[in-house]
C-alpha positions in Angstrom: -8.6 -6.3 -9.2 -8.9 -3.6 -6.5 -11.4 -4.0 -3.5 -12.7 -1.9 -1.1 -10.6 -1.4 2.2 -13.8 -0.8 3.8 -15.6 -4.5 5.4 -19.1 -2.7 4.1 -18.5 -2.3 0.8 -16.2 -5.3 0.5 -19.4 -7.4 1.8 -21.3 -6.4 -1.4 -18.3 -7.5 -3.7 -19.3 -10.5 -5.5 -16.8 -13.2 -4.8 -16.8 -16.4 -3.4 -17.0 -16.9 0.2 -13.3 -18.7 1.1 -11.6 -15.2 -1.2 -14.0 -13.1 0.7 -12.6 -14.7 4.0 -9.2 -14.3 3.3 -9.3 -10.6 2.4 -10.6 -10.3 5.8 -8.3 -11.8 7.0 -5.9 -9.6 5.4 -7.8 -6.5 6.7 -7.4 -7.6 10.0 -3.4 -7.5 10.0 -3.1 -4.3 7.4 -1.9 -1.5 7.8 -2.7 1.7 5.9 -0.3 3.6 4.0 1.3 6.5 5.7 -0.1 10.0 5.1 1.2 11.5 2.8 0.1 14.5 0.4 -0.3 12.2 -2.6 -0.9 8.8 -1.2 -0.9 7.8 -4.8 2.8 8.1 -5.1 3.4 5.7 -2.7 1.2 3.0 -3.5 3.2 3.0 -6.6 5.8 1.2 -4.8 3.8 -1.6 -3.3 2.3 -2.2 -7.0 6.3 -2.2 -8.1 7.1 -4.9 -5.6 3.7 -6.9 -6.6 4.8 -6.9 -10.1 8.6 -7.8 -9.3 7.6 -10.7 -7.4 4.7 -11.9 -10.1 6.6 -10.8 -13.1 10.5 -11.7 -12.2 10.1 -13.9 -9.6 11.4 -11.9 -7.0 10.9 -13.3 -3.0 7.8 -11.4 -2.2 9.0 -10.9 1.3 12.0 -9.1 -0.1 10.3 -6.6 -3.0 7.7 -5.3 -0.1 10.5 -4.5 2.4 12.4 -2.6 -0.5 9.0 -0.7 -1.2 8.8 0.0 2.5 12.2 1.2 2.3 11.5 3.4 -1.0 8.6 5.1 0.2 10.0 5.5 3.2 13.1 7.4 1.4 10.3 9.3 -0.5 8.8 10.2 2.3 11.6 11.5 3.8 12.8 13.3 0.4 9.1 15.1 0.7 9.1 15.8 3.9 12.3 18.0 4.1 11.0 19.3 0.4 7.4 20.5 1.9 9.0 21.3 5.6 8.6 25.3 4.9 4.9 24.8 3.7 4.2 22.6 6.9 5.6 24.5 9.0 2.9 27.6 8.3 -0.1 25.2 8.9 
């Protein structure tokens, strides 16, 4: 299930109470995603190290700092790819 980044819209979600708490919670120590040009790509890693840990067990703490390191890479890899657009903006 996805919800809502935004404490509005994630007050109208109809959950209980104690889940509703700790997602805000959650939103109070998160940190968005960096920008990117397709922010999808790169929340394609955090869903990769969410299914490692569920799937094989992996140490969640682990998987999300090797996402972090991926998109970081990816970001990079873009960066230098894109770095004649950008620099015409």
């Amino acid at each position: 299930m996805w919800l809502p980044a935004n404490k509005e819209a994630l007050a109208k979600v109809n959950i209980e109470d104690d889940a509703k708490r700790t997602f805000y919670g959650q939103l109070s120590h998160s940190e968005p995603a960096p920008y990117a040009i397709n922010v999808a790509v790169l929340y394609r890693y955090v869903k990769f190290a969410v299914d490692k840990s569920i799937l094989q067990n992996a140490d969640p703490k682990e998987a999300i700092l090797e996402a972090a390191k991926e998109m970081n890479d990816e970001m990079a890899r873009r960066k230098k790819e894109y770095s004649r657009l950008l620099a015409n903006l």
